[in-house]
C-alpha positions in Angstrom: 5.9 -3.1 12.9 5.6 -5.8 16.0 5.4 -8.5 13.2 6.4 -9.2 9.8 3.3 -8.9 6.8 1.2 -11.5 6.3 2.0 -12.2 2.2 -0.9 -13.4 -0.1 -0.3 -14.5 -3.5 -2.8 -14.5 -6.3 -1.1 -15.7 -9.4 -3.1 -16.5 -12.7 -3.0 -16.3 -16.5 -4.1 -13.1 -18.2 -7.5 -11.9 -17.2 -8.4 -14.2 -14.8 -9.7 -12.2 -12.7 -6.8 -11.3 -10.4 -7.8 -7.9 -9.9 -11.6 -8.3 -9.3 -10.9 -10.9 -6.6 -7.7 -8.7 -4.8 -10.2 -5.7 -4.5 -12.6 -7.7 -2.4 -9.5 -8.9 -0.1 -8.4 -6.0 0.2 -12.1 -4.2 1.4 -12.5 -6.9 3.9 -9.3 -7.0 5.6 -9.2 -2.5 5.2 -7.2 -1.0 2.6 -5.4 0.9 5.5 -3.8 -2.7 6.1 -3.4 -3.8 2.8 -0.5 -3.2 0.7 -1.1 -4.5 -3.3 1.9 -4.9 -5.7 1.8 -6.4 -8.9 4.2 -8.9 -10.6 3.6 -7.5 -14.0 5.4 -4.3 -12.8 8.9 -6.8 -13.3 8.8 -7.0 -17.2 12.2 -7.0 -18.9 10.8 -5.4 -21.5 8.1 -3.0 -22.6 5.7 -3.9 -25.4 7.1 -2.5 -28.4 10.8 -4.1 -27.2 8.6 -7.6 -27.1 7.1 -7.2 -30.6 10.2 -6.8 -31.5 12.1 -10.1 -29.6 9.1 -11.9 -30.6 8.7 -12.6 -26.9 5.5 -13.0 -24.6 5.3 -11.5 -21.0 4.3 -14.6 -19.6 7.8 -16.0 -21.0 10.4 -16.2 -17.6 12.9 -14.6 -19.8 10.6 -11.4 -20.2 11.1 -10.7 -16.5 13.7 -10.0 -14.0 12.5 -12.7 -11.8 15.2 -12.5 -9.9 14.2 -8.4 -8.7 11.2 -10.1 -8.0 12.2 -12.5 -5.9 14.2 -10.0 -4.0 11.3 -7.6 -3.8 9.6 -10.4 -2.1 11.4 -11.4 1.0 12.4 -8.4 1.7 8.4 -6.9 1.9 8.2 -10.2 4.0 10.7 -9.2 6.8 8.9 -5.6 7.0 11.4 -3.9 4.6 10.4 -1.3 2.3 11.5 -2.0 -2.1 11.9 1.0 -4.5 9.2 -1.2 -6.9 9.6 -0.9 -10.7 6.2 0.3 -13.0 4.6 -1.0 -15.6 1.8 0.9 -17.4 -0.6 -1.9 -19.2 -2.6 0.8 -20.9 1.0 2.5 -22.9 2.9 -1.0 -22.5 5.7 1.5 -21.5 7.7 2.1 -17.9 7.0 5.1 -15.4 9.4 5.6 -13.1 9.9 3.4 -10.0 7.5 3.6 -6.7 8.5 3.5 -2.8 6.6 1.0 -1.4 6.6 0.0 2.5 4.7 -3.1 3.5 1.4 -2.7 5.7 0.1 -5.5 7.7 -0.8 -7.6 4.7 1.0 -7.6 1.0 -1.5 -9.1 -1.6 0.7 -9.7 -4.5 -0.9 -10.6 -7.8 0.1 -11.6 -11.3 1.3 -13.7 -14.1 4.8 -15.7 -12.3 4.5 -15.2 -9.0 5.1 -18.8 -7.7 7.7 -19.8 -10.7 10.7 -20.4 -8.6 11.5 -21.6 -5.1 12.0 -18.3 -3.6 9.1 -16.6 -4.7 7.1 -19.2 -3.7 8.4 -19.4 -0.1 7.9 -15.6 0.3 4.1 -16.6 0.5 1.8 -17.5 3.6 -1.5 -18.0 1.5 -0.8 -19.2 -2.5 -3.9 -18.9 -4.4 -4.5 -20.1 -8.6 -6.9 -18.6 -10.6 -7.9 -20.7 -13.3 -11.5 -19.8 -14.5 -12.8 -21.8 -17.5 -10.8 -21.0 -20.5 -13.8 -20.1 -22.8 -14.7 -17.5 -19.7 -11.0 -16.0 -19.5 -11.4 -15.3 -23.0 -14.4 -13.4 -23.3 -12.8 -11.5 -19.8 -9.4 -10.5 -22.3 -11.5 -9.3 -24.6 -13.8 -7.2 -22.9 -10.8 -5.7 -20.5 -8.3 -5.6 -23.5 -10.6 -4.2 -26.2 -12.3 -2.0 -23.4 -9.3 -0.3 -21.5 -5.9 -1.2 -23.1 -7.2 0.3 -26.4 -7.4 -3.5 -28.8 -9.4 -4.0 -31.1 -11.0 -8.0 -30.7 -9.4 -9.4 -33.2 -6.1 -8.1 -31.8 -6.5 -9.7 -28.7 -7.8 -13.2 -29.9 -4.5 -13.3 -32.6 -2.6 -12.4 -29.2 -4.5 -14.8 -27.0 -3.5 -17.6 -30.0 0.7 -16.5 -30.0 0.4 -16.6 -25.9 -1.0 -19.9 -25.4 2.6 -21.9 -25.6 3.8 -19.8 -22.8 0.3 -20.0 -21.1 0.6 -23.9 -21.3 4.1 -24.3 -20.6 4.6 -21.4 -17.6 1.4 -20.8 -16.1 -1.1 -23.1 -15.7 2.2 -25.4 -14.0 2.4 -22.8 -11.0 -1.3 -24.5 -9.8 0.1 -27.1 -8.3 2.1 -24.5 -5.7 -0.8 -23.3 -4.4 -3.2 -23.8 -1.4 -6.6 -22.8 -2.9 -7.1 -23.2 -6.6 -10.3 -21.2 -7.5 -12.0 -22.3 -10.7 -15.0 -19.7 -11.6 -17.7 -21.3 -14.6 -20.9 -20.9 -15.8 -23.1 -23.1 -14.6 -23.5 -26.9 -16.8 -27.3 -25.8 -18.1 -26.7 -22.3 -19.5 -22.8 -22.0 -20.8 -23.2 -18.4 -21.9 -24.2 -17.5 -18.7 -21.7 -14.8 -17.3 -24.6 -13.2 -14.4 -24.4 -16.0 -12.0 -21.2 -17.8 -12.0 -20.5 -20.9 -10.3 -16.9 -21.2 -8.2 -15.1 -24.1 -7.7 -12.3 -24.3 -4.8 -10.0 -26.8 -4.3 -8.5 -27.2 -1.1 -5.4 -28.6 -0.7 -4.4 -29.8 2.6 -1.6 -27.4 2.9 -3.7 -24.9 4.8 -5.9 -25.7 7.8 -9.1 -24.8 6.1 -12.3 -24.2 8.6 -14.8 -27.0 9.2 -17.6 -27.3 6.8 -18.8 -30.4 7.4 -21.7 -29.2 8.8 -22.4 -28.0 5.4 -22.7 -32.1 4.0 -25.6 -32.0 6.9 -27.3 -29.4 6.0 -27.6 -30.7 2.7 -28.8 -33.9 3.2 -31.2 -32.2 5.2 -32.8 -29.5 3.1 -31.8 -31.6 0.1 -30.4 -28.6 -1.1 -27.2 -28.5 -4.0 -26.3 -25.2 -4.3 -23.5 -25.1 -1.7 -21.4 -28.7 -1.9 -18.5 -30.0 -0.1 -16.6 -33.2 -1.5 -13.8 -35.4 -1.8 -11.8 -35.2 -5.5 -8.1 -35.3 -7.1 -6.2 -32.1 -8.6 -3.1 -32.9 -10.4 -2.5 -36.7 -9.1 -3.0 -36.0 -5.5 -6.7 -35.8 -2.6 -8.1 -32.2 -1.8 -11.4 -31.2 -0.6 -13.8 -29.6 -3.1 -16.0 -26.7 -1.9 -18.5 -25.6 -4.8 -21.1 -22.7 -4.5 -23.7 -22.4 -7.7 -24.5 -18.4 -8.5 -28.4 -19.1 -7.6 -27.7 -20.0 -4.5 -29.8 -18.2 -1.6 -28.6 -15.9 1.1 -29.6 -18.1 3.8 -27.4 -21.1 2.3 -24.6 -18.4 1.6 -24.7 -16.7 4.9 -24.5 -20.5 6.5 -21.1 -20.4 4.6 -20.0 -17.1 6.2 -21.2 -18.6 9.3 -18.9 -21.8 9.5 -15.7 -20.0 8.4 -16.5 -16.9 10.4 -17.0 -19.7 13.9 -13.7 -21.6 13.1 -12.3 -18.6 14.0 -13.1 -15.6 16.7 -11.0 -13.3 14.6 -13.3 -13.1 11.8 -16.4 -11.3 14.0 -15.2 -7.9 12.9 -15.1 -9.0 9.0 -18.7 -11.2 9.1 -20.2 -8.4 11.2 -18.9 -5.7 8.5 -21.5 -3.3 6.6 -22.1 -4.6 3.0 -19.4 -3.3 0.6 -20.0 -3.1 -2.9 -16.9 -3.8 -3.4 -17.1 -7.1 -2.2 -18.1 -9.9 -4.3 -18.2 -6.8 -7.4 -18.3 -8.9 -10.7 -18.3 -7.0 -14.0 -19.5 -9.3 -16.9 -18.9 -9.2 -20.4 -21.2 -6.9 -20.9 -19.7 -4.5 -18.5 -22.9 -4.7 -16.5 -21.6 -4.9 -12.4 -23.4 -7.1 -10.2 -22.6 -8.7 -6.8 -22.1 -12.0 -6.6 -22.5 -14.6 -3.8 -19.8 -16.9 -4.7 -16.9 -14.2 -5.2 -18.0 -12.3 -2.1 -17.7 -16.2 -0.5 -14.5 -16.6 -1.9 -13.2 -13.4 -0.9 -13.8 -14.4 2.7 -12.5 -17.4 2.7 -9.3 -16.3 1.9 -9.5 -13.2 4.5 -10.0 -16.5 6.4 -6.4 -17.7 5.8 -5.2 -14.6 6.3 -6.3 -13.8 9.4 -5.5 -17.6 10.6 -1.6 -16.8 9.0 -1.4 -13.7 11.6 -2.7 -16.5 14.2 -0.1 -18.8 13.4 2.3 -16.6 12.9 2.5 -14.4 16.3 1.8 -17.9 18.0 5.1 -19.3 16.6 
């Protein structure tokens, strides 16, 4: 390897839609040059040791955060871990994996930026935080659908998480670079077809130029796709916002800004469509594609391909 991985992090409560938006990522960048780990895989305990403990997974004492952070830097510097397994279907262990780093490591899960180290293992930090009332209906569908729950089980579980949730979660947003906030849109709160995305961008990553997009705007008087000015946790970020009925010609203007800021992104905005990319499953368990996941998706391929840039420039 001529140069250490490029390491993404995707950290987010329970159902947030971790998964659905490291697939995408990992489709657009090539799964040949992806490696994917997940932070869940570093549990202290299985499920029936928790029940018994009377401890949540999303409690720091529940996982060797220390492995992790180990794990970590040493994927950063090129160097291959012996990864533990965690199987959220039996809530039991398998045995360890061998995992070498490709040319990007997405890592996703639950504690991924809760110390120092961890945290500077990353080149692109990204929060999840969809709208509560949407990560909800997500748990229940994923929990009563593939981890074998009934609903009631996972709304009483949902209820004995939420002091962790609150107290060791939702804090690790103010790590990252790109908080992405996913909601139905004001007019129809049931909605779960056309979601609206939220993205705040903090100015720790040089993020491409959209202010063409303000232009545009004023122009067409269009609203679909908006760029702003706002606060997140005390302190100024931009605020990119796409609306799920927004047209392909306003979306691919999107594409077309962040794939300009940057020659290395011809191969990804010239791609063939992947269904793969911008893949939503709603509540319903109906899969559709979606304009602003696939959007999303880019934009951090974006930062990843710009961390490579900086990186061999350095």
């Amino acid at each position: 390897m001529t140069q250490r991985p490029i390491m993404i992090g995707i950290v987010g409560d329970s159902a947030a839609g971790k998964t659905t938006l490291t697939r995408g990522i990992a489709q657009l960048l090539g799964p040949d040059d992806v490696t994917v780990i997940c932070t869940d895989d570093y549990h202290r305990y299985d499920r029936q040791q928790r029940a018994r403990l009377g401890i949540t997974p999303l409690h720091p004492e529940c996982n060797f955060l220390d492995i992790m952070q180990q794990h970590l830097n040493l994927l950063r510097t090129g160097q291959p871990i012996l990864k533990p397994v965690y199987d959220h279907k039996t809530g039991t262990f398998d045995a360890p994996v061998y995992v070498k780093p490709k040319r990007f490591v997405v890592v996703e899960g639950l504690l991924g930026y809760s110390t120092l180290g961890c945290r500077g293992a990353f080149d692109v930090k990204v929060y999840l935080a969809p709208a509560e009332e949407l990560r909800h209906k997500w748990k229940v569908k994923r929990d009563t659908m593939k981890r074998g729950y009934t609903e009631e089980q996972v709304i009483l579980d949902m209820q004995r998480r939420e002091p962790d949730s609150e107290a060791y979660i939702r804090p690790q947003r103010r790590w990252a670079d790109v908080v992405v906030s996913f909601y139905a849109p004001p007019d129809n709160p049931n909605q779960d077809t056309q979601l609206n995305v939220r993205l705040v961008l903090r100015p720790t990553l040089p993020h491409p130029d959209l202010l063409p997009l303000i232009e545009t705007s004023a122009d067409t008087g269009s609203s679909s796709v908006r760029l702003g000015l706002d606060r997140d946790m005390g302190k100024p970020v931009d605020v990119l916002e796409i609306d799920g009925h927004a047209t392909e010609e306003r979306v691919r203007r999107v594409e077309e800004l962040i794939c300009e800021d940057m020659p290395g992104m011809r191969h990804v905005c010239g791609r063939e469509p992947n269904l793969e990319v911008g893949k939503l499953v709603t509540t319903t368990g109906e899969a559709l594609q979606s304009f602003p996941l696939a959007l999303t998706q880019l934009f951090l391929v974006y930062h990843a391909l710009k961390a490579v840039q900086t990186y061999s420039l350095s």
